[in-house]
PDB file of N, H, CA, C and O in Angstrom:
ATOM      1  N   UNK A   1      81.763  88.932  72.888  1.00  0.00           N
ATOM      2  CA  UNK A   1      82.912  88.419  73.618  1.00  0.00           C
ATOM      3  C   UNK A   1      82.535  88.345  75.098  1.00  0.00           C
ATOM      4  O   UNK A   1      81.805  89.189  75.616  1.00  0.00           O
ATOM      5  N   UNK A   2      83.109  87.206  75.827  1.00  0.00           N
ATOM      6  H   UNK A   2      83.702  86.520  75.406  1.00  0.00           H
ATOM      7  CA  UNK A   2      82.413  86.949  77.439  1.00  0.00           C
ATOM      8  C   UNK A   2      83.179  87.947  77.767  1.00  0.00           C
ATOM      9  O   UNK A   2      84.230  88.359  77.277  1.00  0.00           O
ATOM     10  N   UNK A   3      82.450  88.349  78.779  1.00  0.00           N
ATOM     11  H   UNK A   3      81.596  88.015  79.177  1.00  0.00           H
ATOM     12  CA  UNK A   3      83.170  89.527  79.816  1.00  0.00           C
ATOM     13  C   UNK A   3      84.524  89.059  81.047  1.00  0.00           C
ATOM     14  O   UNK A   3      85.109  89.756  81.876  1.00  0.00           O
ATOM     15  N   UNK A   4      84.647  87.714  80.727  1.00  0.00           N
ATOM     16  H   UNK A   4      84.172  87.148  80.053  1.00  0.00           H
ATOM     17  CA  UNK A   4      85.891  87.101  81.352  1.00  0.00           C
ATOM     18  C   UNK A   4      86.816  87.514  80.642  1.00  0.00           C
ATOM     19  O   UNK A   4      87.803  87.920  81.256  1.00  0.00           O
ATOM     20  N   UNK A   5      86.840  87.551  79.579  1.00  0.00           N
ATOM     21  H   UNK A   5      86.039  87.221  79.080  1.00  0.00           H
ATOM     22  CA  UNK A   5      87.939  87.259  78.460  1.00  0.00           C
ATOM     23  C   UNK A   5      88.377  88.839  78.254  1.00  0.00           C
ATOM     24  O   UNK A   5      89.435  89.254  77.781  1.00  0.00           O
ATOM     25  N   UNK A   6      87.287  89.573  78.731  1.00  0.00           N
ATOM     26  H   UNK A   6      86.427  89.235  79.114  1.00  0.00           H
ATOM     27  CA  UNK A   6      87.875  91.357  78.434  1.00  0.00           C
ATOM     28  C   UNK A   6      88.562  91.433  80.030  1.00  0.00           C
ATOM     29  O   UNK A   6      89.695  91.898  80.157  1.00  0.00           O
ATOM     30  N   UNK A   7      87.934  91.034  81.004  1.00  0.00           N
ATOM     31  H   UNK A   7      87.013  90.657  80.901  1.00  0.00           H
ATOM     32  CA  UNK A   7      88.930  91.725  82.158  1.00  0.00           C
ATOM     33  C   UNK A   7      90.210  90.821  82.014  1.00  0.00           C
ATOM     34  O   UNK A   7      91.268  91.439  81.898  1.00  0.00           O
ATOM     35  N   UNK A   8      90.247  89.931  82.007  1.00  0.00           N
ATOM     36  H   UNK A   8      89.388  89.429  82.101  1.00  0.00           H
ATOM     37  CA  UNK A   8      91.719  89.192  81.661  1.00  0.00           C
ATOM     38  C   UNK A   8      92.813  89.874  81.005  1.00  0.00           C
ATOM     39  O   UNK A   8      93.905  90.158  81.497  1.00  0.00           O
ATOM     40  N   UNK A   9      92.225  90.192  79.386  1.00  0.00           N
ATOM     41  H   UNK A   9      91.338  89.962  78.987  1.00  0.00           H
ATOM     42  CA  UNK A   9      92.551  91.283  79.179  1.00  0.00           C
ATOM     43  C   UNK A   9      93.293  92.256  79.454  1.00  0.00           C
ATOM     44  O   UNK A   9      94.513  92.387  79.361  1.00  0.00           O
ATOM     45  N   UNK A  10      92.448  92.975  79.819  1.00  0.00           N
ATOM     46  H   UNK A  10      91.457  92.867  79.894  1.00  0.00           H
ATOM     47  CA  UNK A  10      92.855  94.639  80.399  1.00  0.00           C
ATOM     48  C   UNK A  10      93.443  94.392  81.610  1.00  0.00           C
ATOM     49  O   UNK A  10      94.125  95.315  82.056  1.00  0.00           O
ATOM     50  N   UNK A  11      93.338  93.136  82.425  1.00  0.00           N
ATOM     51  H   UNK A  11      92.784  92.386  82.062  1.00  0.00           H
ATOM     52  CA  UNK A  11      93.976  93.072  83.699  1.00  0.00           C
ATOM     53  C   UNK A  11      96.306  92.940  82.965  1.00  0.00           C
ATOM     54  O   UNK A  11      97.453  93.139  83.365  1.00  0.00           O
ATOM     55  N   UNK A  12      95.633  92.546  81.933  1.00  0.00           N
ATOM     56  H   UNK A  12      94.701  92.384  81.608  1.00  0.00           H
ATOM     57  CA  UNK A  12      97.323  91.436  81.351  1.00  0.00           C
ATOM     58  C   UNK A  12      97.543  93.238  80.995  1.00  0.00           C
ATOM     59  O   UNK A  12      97.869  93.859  82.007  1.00  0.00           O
ATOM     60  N   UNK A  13      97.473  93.669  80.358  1.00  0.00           N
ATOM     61  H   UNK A  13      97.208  93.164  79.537  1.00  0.00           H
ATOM     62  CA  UNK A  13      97.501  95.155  79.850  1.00  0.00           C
ATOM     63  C   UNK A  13      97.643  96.089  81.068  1.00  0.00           C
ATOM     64  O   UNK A  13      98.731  96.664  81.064  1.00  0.00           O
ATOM     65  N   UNK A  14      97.127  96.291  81.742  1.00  0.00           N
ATOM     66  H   UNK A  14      96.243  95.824  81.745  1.00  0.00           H
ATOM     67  CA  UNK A  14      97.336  97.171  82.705  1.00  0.00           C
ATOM     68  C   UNK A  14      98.366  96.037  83.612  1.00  0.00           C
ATOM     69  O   UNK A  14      98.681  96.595  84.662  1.00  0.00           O
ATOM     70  N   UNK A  15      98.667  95.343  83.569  1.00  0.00           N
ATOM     71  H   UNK A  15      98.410  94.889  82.715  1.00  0.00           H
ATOM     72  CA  UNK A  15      99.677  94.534  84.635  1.00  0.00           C
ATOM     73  C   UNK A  15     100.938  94.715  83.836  1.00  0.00           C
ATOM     74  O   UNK A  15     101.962  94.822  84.511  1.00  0.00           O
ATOM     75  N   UNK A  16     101.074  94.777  82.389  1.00  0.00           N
ATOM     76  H   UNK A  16     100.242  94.690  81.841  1.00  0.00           H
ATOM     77  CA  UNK A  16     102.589  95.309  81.999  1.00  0.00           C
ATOM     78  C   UNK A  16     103.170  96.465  82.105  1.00  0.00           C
ATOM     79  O   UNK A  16     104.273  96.813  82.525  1.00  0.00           O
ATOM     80  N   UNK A  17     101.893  97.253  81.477  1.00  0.00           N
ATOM     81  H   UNK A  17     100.996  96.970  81.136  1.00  0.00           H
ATOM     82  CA  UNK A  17     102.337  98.305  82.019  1.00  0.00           C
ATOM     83  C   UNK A  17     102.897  99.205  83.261  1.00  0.00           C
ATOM     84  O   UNK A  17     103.660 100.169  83.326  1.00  0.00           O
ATOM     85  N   UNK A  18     102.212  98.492  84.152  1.00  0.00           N
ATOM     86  H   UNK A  18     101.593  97.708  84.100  1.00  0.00           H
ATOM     87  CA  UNK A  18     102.796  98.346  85.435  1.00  0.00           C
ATOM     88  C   UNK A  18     104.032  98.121  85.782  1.00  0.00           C
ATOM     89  O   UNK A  18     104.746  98.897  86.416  1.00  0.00           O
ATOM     90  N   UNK A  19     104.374  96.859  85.304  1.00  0.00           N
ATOM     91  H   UNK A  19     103.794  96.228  84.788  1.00  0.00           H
ATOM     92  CA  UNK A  19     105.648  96.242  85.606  1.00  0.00           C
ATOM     93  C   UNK A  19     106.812  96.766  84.840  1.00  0.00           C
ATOM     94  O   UNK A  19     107.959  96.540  85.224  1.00  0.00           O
ATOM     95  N   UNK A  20     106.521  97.552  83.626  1.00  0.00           N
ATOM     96  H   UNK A  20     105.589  97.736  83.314  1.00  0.00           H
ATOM     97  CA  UNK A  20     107.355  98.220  82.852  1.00  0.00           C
ATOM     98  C   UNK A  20     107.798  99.876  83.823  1.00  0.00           C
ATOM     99  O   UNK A  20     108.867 100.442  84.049  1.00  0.00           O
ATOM    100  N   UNK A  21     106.647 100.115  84.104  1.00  0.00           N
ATOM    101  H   UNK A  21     105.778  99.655  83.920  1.00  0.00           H
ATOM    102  CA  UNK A  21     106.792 101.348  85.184  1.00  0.00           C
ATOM    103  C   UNK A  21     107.580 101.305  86.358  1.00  0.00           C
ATOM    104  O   UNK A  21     108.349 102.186  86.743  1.00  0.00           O
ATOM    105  N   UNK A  22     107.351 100.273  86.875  1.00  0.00           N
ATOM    106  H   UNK A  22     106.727  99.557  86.562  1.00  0.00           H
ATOM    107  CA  UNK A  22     108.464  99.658  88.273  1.00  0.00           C
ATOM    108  C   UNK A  22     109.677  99.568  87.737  1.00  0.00           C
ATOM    109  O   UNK A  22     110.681  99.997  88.306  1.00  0.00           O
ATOM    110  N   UNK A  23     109.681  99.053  86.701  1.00  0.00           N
ATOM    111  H   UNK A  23     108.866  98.704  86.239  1.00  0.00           H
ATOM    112  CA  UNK A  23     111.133  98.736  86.029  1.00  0.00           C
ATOM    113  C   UNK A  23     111.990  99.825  85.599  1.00  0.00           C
ATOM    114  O   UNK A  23     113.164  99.817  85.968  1.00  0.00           O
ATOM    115  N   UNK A  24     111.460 100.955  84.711  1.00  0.00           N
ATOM    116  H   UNK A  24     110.506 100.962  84.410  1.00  0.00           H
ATOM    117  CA  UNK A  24     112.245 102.145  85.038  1.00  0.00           C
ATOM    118  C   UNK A  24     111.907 103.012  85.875  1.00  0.00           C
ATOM    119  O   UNK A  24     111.874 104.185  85.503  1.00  0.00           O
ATOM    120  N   UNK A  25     111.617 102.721  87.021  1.00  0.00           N
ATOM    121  H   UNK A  25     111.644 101.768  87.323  1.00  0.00           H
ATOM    122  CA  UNK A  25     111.401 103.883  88.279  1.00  0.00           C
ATOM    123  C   UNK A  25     112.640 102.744  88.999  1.00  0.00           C
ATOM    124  O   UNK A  25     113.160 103.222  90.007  1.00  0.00           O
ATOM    125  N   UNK A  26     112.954 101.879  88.757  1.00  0.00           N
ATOM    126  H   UNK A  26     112.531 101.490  87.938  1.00  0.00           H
ATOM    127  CA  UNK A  26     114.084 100.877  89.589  1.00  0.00           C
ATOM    128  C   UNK A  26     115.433 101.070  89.075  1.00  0.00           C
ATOM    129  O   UNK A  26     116.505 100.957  89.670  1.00  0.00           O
ATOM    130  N   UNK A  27     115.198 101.371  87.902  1.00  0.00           N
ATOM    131  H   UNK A  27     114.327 101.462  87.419  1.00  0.00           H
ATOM    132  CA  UNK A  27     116.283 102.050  87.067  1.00  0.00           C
ATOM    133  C   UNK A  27     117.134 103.041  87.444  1.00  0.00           C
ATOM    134  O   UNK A  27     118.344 103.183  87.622  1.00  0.00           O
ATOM    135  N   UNK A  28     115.725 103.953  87.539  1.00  0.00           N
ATOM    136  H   UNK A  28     114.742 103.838  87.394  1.00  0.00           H
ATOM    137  CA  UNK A  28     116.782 105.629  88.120  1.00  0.00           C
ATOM    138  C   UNK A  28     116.943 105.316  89.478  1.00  0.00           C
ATOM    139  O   UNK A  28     118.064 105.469  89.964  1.00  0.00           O
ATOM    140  N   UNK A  29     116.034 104.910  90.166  1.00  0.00           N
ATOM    141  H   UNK A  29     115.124 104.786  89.771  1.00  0.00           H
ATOM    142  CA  UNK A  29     116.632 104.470  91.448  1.00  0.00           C
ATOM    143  C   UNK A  29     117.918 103.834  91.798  1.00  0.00           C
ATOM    144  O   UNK A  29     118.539 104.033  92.842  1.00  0.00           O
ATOM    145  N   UNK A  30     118.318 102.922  90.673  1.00  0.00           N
ATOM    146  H   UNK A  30     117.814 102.761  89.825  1.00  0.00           H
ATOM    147  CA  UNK A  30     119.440 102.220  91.364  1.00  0.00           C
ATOM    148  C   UNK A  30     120.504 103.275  90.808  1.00  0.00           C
ATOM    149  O   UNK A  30     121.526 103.508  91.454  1.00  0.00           O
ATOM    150  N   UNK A  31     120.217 103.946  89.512  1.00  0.00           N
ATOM    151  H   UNK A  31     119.387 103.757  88.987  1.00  0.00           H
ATOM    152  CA  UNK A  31     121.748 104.706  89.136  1.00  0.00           C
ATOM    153  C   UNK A  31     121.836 105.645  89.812  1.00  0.00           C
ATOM    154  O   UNK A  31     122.929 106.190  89.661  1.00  0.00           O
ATOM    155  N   UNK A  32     120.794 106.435  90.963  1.00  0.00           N
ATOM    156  H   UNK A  32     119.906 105.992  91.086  1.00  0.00           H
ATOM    157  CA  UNK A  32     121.075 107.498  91.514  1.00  0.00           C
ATOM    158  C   UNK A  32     121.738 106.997  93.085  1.00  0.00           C
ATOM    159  O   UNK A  32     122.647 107.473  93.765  1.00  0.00           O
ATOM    160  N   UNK A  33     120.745 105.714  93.308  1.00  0.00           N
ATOM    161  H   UNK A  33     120.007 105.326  92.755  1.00  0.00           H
ATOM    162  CA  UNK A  33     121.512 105.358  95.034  1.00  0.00           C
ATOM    163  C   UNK A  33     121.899 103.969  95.075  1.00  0.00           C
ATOM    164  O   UNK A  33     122.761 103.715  94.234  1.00  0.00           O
ATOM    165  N   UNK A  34     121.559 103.039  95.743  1.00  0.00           N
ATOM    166  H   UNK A  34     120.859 103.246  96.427  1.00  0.00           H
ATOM    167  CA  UNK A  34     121.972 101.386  95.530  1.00  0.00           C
ATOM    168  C   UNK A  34     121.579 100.603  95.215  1.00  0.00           C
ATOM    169  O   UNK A  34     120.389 100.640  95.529  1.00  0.00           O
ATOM    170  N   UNK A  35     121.902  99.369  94.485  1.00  0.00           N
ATOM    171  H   UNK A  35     122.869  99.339  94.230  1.00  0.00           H
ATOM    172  CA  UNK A  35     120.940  98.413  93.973  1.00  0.00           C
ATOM    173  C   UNK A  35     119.908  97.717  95.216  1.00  0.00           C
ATOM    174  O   UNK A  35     118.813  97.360  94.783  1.00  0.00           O
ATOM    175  N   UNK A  36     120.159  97.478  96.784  1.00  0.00           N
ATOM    176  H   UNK A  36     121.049  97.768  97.135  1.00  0.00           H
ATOM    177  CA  UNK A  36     119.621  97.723  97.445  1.00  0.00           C
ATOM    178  C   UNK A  36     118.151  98.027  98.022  1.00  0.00           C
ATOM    179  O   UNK A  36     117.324  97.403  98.686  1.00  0.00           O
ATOM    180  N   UNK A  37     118.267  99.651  97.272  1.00  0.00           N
ATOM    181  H   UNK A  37     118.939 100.158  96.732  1.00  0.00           H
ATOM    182  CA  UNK A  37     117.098 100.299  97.555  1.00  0.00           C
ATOM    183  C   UNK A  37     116.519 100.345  96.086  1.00  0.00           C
ATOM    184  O   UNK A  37     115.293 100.323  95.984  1.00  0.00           O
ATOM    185  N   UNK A  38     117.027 100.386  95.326  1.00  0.00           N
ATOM    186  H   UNK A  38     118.023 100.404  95.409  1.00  0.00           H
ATOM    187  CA  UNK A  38     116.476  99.969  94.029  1.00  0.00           C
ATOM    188  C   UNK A  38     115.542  98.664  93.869  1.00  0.00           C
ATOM    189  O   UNK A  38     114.362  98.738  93.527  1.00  0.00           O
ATOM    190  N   UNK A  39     116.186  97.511  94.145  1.00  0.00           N
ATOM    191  H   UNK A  39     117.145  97.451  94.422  1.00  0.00           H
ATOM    192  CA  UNK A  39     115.106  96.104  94.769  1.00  0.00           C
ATOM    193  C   UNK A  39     113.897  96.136  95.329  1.00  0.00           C
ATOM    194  O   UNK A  39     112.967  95.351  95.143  1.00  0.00           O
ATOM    195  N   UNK A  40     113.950  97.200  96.116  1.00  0.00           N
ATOM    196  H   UNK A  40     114.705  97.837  96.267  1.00  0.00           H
ATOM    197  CA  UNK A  40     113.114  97.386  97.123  1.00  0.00           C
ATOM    198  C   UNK A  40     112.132  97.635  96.732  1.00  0.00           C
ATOM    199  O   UNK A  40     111.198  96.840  96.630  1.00  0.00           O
ATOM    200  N   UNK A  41     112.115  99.229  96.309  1.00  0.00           N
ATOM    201  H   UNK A  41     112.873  99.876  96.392  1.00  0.00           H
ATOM    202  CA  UNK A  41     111.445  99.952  95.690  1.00  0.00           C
ATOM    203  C   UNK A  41     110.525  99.214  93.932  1.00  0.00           C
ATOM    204  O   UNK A  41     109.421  99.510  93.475  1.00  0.00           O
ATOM    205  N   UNK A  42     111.514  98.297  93.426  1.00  0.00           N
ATOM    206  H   UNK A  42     112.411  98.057  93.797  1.00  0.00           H
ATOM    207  CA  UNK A  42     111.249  97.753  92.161  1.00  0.00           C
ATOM    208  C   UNK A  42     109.790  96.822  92.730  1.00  0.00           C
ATOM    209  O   UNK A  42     108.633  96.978  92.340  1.00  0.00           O
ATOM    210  N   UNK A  43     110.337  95.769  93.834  1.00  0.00           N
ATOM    211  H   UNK A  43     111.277  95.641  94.150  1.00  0.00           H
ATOM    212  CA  UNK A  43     109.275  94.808  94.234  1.00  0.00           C
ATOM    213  C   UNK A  43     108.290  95.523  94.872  1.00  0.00           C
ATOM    214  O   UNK A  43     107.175  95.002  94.887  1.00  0.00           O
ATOM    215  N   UNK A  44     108.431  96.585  95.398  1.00  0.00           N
ATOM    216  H   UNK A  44     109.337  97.008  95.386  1.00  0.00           H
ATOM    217  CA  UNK A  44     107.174  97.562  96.125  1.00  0.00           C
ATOM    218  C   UNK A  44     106.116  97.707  95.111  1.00  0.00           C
ATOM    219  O   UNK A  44     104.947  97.403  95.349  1.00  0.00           O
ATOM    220  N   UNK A  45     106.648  98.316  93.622  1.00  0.00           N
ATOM    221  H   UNK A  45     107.598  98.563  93.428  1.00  0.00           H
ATOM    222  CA  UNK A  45     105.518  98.631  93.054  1.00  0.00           C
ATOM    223  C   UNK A  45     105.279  97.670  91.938  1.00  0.00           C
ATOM    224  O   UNK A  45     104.217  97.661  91.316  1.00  0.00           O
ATOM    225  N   UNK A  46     106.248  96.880  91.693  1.00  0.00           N
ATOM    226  H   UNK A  46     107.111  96.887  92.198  1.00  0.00           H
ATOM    227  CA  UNK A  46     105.657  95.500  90.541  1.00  0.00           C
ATOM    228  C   UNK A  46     104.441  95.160  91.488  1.00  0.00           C
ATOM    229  O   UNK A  46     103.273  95.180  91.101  1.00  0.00           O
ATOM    230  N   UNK A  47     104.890  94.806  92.934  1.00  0.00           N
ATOM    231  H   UNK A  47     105.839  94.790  93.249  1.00  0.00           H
ATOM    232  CA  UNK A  47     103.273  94.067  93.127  1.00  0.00           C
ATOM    233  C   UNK A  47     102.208  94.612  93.449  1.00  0.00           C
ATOM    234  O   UNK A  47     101.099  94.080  93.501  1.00  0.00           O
ATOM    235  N   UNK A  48     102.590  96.102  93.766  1.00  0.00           N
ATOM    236  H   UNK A  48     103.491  96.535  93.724  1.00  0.00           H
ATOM    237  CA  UNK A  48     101.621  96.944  94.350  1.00  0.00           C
ATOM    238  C   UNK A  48     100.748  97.119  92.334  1.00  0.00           C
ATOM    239  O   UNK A  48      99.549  97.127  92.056  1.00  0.00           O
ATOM    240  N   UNK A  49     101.732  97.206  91.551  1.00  0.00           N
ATOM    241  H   UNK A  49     102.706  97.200  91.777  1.00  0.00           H
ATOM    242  CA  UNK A  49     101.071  97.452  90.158  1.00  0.00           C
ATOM    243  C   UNK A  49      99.886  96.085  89.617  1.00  0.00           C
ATOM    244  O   UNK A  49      98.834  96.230  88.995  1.00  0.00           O
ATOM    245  N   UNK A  50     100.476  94.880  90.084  1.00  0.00           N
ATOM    246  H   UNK A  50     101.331  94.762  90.589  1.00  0.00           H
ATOM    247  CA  UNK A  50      99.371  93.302  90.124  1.00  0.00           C
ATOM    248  C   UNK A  50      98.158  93.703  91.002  1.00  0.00           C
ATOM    249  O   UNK A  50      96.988  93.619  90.629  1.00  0.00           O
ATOM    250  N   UNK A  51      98.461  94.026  91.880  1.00  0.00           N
ATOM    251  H   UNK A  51      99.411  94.094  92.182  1.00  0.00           H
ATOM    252  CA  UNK A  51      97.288  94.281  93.151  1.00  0.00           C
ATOM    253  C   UNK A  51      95.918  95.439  92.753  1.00  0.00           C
ATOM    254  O   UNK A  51      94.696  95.338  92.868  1.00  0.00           O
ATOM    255  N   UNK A  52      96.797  96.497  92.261  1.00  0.00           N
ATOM    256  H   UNK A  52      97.790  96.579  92.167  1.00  0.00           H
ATOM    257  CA  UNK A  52      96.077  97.673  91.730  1.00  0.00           C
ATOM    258  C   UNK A  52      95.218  97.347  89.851  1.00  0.00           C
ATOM    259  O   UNK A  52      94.132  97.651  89.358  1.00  0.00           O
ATOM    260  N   UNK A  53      96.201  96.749  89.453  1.00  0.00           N
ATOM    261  H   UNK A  53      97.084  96.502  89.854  1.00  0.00           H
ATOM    262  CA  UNK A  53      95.555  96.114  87.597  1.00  0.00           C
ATOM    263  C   UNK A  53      93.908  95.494  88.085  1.00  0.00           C
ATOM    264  O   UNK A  53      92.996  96.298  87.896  1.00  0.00           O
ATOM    265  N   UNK A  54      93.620  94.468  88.539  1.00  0.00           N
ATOM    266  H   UNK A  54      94.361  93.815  88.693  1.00  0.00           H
ATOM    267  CA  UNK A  54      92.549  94.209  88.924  1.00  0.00           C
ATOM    268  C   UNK A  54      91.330  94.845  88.706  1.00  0.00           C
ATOM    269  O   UNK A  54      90.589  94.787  87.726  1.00  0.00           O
ATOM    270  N   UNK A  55      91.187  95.653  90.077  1.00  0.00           N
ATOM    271  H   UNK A  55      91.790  95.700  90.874  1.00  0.00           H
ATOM    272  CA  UNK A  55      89.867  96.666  90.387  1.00  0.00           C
ATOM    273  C   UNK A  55      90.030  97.634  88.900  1.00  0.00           C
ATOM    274  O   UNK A  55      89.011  98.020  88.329  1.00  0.00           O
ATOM    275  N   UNK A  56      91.160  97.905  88.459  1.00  0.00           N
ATOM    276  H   UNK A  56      91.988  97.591  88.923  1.00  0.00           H
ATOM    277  CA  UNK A  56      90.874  98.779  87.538  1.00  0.00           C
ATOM    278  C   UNK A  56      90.018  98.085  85.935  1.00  0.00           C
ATOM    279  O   UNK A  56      89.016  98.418  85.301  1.00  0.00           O
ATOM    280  N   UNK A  57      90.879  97.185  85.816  1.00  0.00           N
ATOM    281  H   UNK A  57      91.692  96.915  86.331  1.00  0.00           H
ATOM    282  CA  UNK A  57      90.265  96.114  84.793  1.00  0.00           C
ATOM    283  C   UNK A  57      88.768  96.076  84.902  1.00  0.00           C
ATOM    284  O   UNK A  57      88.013  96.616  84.094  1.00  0.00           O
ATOM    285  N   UNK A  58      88.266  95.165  86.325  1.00  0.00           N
ATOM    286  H   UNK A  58      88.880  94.726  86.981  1.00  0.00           H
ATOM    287  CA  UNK A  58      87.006  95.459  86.505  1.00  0.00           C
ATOM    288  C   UNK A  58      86.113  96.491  86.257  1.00  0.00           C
ATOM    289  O   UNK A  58      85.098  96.490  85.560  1.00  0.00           O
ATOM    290  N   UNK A  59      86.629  97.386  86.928  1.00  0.00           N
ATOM    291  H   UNK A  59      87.454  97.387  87.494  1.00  0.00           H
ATOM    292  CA  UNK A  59      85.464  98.622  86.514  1.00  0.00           C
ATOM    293  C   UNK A  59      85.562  99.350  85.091  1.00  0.00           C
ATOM    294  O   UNK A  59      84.728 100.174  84.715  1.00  0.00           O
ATOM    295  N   UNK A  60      86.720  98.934  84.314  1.00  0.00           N
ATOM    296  H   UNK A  60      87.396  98.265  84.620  1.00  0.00           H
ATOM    297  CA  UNK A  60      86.302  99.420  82.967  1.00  0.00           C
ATOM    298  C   UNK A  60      85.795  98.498  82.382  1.00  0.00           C
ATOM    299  O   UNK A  60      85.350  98.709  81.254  1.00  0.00           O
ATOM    300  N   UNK A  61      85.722  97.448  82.849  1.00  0.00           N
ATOM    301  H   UNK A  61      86.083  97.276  83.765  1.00  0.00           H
ATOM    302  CA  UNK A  61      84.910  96.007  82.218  1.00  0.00           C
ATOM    303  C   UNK A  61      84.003  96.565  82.526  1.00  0.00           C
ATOM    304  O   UNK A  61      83.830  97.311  81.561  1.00  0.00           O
ATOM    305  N   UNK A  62      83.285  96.755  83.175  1.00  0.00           N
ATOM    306  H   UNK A  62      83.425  96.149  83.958  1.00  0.00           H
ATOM    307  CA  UNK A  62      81.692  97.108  83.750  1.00  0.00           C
ATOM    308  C   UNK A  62      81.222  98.251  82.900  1.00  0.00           C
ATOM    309  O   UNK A  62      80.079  98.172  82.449  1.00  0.00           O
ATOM    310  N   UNK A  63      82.035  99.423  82.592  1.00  0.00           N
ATOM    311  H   UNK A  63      82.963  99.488  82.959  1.00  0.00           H
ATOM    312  CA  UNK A  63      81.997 100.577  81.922  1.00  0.00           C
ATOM    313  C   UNK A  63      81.781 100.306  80.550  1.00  0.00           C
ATOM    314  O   UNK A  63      80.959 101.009  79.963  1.00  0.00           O
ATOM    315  N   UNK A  64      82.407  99.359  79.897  1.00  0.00           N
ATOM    316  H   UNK A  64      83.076  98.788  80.374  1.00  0.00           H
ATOM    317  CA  UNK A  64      82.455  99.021  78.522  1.00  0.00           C
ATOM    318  C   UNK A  64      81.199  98.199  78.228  1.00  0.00           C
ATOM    319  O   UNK A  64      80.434  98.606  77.353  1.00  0.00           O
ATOM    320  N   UNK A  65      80.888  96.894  79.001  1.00  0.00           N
ATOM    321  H   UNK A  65      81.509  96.564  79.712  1.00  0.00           H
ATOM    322  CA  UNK A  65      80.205  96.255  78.686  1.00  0.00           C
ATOM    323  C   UNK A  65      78.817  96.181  79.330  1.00  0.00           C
ATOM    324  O   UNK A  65      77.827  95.537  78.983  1.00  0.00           O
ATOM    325  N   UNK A  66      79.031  97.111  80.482  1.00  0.00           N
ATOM    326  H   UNK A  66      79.835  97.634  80.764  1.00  0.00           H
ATOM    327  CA  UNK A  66      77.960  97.445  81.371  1.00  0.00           C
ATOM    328  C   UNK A  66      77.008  96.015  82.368  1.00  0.00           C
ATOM    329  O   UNK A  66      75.827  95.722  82.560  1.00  0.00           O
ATOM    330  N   UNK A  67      77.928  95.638  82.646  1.00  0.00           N
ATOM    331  H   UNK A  67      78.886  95.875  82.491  1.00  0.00           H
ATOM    332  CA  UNK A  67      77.866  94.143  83.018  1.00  0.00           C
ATOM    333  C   UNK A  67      79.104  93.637  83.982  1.00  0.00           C
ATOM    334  O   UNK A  67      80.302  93.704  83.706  1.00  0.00           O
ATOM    335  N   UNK A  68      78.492  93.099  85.217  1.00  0.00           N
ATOM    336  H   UNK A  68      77.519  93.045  85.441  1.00  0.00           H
ATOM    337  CA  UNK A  68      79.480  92.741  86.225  1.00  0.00           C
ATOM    338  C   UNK A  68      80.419  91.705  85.675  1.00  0.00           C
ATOM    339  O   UNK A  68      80.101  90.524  85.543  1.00  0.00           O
ATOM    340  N   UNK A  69      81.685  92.244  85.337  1.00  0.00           N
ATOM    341  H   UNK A  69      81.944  93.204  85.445  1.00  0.00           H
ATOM    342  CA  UNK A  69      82.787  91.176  85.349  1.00  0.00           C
ATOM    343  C   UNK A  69      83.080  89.757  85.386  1.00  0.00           C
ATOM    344  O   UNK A  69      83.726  89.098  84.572  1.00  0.00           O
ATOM    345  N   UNK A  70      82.194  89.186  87.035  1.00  0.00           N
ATOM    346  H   UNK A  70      81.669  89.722  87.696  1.00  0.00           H
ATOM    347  CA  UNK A  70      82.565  88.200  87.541  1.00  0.00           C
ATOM    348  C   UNK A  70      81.639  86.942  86.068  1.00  0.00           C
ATOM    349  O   UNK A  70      80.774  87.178  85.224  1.00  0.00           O
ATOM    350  N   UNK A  71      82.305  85.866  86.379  1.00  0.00           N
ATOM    351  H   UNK A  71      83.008  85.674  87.065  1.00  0.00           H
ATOM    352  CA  UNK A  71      81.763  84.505  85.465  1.00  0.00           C
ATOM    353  C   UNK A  71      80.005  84.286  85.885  1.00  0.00           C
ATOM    354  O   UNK A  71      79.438  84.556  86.944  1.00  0.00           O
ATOM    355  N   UNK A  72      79.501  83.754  84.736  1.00  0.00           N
ATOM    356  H   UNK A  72      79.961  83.534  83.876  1.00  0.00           H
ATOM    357  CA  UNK A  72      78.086  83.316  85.247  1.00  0.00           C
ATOM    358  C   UNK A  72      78.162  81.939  85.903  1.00  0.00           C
ATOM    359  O   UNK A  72      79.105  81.293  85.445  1.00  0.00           O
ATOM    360  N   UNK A  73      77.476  81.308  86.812  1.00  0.00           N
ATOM    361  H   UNK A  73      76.710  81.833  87.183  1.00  0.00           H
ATOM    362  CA  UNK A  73      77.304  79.919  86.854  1.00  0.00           C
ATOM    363  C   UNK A  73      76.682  78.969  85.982  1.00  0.00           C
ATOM    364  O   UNK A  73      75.572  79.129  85.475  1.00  0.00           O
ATOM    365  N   UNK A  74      77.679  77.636  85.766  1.00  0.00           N
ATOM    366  H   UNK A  74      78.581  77.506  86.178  1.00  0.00           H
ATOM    367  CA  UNK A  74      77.487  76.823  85.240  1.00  0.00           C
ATOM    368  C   UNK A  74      75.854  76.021  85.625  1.00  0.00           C
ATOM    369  O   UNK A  74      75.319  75.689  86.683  1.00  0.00           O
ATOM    370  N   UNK A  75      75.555  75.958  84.556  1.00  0.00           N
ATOM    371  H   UNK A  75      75.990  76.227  83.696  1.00  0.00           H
ATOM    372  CA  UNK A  75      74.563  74.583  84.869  1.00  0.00           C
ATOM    373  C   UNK A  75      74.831  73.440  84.687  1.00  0.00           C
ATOM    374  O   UNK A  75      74.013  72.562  84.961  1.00  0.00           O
TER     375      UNK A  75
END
């Protein structure tokens, strides 16, 4: 399997999980104080969770397949 197709992958996988995590940490946030700061806090770490999926993807791509991530060039 190309090593594109595994960080994609694990990037889509570690990016839900993410976004599932923001989602109930936005949860208790909003039932304890305001929807407000709940928003806030929700969009803080959905994208901070996109930003962070990445590098992690990568380096277990590298770990697994022992091979840099990035695409080869076309000829």
């Amino acid at each position: 399997m190309p090593s594109g197709v595994v960080v994609i992958g694990l990037y889509l996988i570690f990016a839900a999980l993410g976004s599932v995590g923001a989602w109930a940490i936005g949860l208790t946030v909003e039932a304890r104080t305001s929807q407000a700061l709940s928003l806030i806090v929700f969009l803080t770490l959905f994208f901070s969770a996109l930003i962070i999926a990445w590098p992690i993807a990568a380096r277990l791509t590298e770990k697994l397949l022992g091979k840099d991530p990035e695409p080869e060039p076309e000829h």
